[in-house]
C-alpha positions as CSV (number, residue, x, y, z in Angstrom):
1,X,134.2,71.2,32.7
2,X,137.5,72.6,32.0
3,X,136.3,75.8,30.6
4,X,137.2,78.9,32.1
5,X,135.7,79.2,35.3
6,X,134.4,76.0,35.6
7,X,135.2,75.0,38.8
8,X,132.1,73.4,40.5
9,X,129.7,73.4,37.5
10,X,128.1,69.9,36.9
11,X,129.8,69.1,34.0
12,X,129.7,69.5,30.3
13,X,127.6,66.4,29.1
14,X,124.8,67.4,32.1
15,X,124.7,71.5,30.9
16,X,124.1,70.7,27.5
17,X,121.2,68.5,27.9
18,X,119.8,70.7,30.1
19,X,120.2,73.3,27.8
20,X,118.8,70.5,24.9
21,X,115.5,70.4,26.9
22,X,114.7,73.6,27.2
23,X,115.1,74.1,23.5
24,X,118.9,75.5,22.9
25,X,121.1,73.4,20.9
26,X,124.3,74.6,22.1
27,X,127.4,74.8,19.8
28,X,130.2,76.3,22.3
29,X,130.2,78.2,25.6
30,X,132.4,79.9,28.2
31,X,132.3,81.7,31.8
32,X,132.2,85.7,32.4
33,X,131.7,84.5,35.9
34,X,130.4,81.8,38.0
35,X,127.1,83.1,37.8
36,X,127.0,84.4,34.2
37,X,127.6,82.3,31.1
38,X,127.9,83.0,26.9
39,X,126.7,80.2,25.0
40,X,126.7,80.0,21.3
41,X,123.9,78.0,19.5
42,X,122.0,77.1,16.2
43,X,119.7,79.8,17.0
44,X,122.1,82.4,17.9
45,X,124.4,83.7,20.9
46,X,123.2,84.4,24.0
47,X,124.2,85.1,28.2
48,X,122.8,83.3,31.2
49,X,122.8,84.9,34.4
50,X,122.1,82.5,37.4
51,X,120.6,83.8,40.8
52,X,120.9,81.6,44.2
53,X,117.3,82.8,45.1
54,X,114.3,82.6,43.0
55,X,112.5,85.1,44.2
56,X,115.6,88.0,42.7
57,X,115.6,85.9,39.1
58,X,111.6,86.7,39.2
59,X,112.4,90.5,40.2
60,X,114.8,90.9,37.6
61,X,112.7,89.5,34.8
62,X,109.6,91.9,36.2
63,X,111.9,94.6,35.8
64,X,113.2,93.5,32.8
65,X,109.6,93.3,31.3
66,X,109.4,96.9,31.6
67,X,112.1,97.9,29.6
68,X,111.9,95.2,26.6
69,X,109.4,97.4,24.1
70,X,111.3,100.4,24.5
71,X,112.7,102.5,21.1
72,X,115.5,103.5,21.1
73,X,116.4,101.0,23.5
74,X,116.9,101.8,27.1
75,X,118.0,98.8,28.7
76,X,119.4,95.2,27.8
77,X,116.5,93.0,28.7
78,X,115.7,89.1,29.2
79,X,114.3,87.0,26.9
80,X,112.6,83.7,27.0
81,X,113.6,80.0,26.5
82,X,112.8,78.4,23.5
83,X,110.2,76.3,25.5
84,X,108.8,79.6,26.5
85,X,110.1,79.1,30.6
86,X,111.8,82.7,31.9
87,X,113.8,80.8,33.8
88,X,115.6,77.4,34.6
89,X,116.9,75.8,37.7
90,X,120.2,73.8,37.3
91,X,123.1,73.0,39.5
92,X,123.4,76.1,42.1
93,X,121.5,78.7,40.6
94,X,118.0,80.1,38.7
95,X,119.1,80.8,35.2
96,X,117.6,83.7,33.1
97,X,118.5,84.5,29.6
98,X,119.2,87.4,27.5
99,X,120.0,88.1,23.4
100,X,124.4,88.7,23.5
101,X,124.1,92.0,22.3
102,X,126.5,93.3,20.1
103,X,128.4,96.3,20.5
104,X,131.2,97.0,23.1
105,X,131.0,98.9,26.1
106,X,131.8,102.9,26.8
107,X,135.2,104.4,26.8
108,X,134.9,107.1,29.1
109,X,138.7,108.8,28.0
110,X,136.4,109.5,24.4
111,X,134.4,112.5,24.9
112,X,131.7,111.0,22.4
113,X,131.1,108.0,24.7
114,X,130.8,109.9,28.0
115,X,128.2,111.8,26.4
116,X,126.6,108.6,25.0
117,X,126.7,107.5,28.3
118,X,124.9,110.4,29.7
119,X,122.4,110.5,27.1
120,X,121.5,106.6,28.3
121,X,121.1,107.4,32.3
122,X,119.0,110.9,30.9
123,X,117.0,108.2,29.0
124,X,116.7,106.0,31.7
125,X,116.1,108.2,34.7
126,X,113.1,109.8,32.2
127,X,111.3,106.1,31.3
128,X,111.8,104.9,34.8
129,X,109.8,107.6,36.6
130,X,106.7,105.5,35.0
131,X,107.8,102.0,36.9
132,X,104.7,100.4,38.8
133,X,104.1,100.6,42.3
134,X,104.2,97.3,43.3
135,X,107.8,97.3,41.5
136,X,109.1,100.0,42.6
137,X,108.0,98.9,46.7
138,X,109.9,95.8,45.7
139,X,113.3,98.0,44.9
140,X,116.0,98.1,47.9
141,X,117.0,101.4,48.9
142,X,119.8,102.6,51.1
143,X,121.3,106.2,52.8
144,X,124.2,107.3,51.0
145,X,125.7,108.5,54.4
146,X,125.5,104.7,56.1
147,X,126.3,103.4,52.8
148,X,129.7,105.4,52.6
149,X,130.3,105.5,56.1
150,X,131.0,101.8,56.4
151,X,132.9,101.6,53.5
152,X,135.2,104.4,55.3
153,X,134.9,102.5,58.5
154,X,136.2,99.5,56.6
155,X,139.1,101.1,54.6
156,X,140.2,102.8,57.9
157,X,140.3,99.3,59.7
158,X,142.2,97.6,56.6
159,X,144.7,100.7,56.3
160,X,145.7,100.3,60.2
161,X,146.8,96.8,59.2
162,X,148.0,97.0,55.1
163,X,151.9,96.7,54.3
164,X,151.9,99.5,52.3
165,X,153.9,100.4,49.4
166,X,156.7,103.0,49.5
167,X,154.6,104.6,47.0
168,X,151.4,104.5,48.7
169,X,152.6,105.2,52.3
170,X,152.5,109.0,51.6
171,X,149.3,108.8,50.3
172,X,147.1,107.0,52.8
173,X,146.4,110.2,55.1
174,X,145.3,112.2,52.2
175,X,142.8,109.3,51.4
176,X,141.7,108.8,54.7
177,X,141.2,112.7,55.6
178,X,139.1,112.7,52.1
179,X,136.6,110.4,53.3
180,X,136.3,111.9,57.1
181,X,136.2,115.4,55.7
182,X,133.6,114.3,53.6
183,X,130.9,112.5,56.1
184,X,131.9,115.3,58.7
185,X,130.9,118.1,55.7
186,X,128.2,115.9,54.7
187,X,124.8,117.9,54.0
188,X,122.2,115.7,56.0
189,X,119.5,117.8,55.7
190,X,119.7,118.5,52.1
191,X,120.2,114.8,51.6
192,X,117.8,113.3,53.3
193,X,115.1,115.9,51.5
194,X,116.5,114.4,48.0
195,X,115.6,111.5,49.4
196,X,112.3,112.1,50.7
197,X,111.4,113.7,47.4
198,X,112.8,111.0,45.4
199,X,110.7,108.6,47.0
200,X,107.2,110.2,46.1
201,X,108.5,110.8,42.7
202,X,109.5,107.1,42.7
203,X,112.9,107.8,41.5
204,X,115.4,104.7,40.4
205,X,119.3,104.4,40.3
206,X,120.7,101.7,37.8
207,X,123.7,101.9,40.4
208,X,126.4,100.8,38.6
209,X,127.0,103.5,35.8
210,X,130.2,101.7,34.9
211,X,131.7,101.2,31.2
212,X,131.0,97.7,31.0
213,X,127.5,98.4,31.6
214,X,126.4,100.0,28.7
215,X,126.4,98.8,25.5
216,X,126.5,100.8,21.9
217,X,127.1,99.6,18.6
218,X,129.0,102.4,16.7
219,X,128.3,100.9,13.2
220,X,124.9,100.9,13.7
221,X,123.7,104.2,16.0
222,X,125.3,106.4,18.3
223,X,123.2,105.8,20.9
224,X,124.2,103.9,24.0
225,X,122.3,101.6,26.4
226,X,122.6,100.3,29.9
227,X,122.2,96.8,30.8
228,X,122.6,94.6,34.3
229,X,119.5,94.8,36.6
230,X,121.6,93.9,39.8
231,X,122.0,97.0,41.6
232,X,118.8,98.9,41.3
233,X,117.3,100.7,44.1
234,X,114.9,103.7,45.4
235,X,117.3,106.0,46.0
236,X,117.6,109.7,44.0
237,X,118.7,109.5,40.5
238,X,121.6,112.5,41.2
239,X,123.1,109.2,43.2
240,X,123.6,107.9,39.2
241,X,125.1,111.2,38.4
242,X,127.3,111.3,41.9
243,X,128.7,108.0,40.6
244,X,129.3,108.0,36.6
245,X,131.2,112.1,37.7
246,X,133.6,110.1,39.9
247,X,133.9,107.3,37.1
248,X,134.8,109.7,34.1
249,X,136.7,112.4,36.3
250,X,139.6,110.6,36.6
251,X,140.0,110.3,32.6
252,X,139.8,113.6,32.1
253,X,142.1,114.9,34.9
254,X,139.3,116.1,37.3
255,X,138.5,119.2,35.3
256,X,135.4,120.6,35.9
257,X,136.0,122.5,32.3
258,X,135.7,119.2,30.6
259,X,132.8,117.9,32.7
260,X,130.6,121.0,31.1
261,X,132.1,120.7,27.7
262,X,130.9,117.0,27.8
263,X,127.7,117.1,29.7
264,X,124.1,117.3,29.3
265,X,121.7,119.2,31.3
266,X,120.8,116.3,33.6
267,X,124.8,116.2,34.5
268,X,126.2,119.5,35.1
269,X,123.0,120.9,36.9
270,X,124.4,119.1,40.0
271,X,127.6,120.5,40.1
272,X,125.5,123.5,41.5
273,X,124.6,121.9,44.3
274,X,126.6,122.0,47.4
275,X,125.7,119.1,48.4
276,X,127.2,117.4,45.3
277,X,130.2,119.4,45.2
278,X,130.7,118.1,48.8
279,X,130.6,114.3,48.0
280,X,133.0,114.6,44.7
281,X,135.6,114.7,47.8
282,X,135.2,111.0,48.9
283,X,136.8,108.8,47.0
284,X,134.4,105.9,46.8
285,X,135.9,104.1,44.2
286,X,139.3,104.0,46.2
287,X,138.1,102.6,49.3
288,X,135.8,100.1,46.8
289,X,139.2,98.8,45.0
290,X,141.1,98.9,48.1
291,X,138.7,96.9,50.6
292,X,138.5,94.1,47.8
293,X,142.0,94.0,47.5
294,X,143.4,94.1,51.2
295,X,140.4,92.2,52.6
296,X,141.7,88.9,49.5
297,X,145.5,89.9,50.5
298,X,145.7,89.5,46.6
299,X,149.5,91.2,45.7
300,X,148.3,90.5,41.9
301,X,145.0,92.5,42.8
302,X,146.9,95.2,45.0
303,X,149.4,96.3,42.1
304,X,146.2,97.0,40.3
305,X,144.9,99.3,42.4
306,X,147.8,100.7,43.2
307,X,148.8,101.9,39.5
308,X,145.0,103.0,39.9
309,X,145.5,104.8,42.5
310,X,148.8,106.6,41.3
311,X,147.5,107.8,37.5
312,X,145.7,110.7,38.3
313,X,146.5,110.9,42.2
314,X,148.5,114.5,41.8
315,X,144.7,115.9,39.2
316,X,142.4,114.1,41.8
317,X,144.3,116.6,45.1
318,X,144.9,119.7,43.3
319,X,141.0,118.9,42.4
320,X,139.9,118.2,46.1
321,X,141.7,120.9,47.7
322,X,140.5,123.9,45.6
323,X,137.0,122.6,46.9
324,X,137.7,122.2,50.3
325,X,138.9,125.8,50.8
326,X,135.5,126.8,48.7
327,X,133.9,125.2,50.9
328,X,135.4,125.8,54.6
């Protein structure tokens, strides 16, 4: 297995038989990631995502079930084997499989595609209201406060340590003071009423609302669709639009003007919340890109995040501080 990513797989000759019995003659294949692999056959092309535990490949595909009647299409689903098994065992993991679906993913600095992608978590928020149950029950959930508390907690410990930058240096209090003023300004009881409510309305997140997860094929229709089951979870749906506002902020240079030319009705209603406003103010996906990067001691990695952190640093403060005098 020289293939990208290979490391550790049971080799070529091994992979292809398995795939041989379960009906898939494959042609040519290659690694996204350990766990997730294209394969091209004489039926078509295809991804297979592998799962260390049994029990999450079965969730997934229950999930996945759901979703696969759906018109327009709401969410990338799972398919079967040719020899009608939802799932295979081989080498470390429980392997699932899915159509490759064409199209490419969202770019959110085209106004056109942020709306597309808007227009796919209003679709998906609406359909997934009507999940089971027994499903739903089986969904993690978490409290945003914890949640973002440790991830402060953790950027705080790694900052103490980090040779920073002579770029970054000057920057590090801003993004520290950004999280505490955050979880000290944090609306508890208006939060954990959203979440009461959104668990007797047995609300879902997708949790990842980033570009790569949705899919749209421009030649074809304008509408977009999510896909990746990984990181769904009981929690309110305004966490989905907390998350995609600090994904496409940052592309258009944290204007709130933009944010309502662009939106739907499902977005910009929560900029009227306080609560919301509030939580625009932690940088999430800084202290995300930052504990990866310090805790590997990557330099490769930590040049990446800081140019990430520089391009819109100056929009992002100017952005933050107007609402922290609102606010206080």
């Amino acid at each position: 297995m020289n293939k990208n990513n290979r490391d550790g797989f049971q080799g070529d000759r091994l992979f292809l038989k398995k795939m041989e019995d379960v009906g898939l003659n494959v042609v040519d294949f290659g690694f996204f990631r350990e766990n997730v692999i294209w394969i091209k056959t004489h039926q078509g092309k295809y991804v297979l995502k592998g799962f260390r535990r049994q029990e999450t490949c079965h969730k997934q595909l229950n999930l996945s079930k759901l979703y696969k009647s759906q018109k327009p299409r709401i969410m990338g689903t799972y398919t079967a084997f040719p020899n009608n098994k939802r799932l295979v065992q081989f080498g470390k993991f429980h392997w699932a499989i899915m159509p490759f679906y064409k199209g490419d993913g969202l770019h959110f600095g085209n106004p056109r595609d942020v709306s597309a992608g808007m227009d796919a978590i209003s679709r998906f928020h609406s359909f997934s209201k009507n999940i089971p149950t027994d499903i739903y029950h089986d969904l993690s959930s978490y409290s945003l406060y914890k949640k973002w508390s440790d991830r402060y907690e953790t950027f705080k410990h790694h900052a103490k340590s980090a040779k920073w930058s002579a770029q970054m240096k000057p920057l590090v209090s801003d993004i520290l003071m950004w999280g505490k003023w955050t979880l000290t300004h944090f609306d508890h009881k208006a939060i954990e009423s959203l979440e009461r409510k959104a668990y007797k309305r047995r609300e879902i997140t997708h949790g990842d609302v980033a570009p790569h997860n949705f899919v749209i094929n421009k030649d074809k229709s304008k509408e977009a669709y999510l896909i990746d089951f990984d990181l769904f979870a009981a929690v309110p749906q305004a966490y989905d639009w907390l998350q995609y506002a600090n994904r496409i902020l940052p592309f258009w240079f944290w204007s709130y003007t933009k944010m309502e030319e662009m939106g739907n009705k499902d977005f910009i209603k929560w900029f009227s919340k306080k609560w919301f406003v509030i939580c625009l103010v932690f940088p999430t996906d800084l202290y995300r890109e930052w504990n990866r990067a310090l805790k590997l001691g990557d330099q490769e990695m930590i040049d990446e995040v800081t140019k990430f952190t520089l391009r819109d640093f100056s929009h992002r403060k100017k952005f933050i501080d107007r609402i922290i005098k609102n606010i206080e």
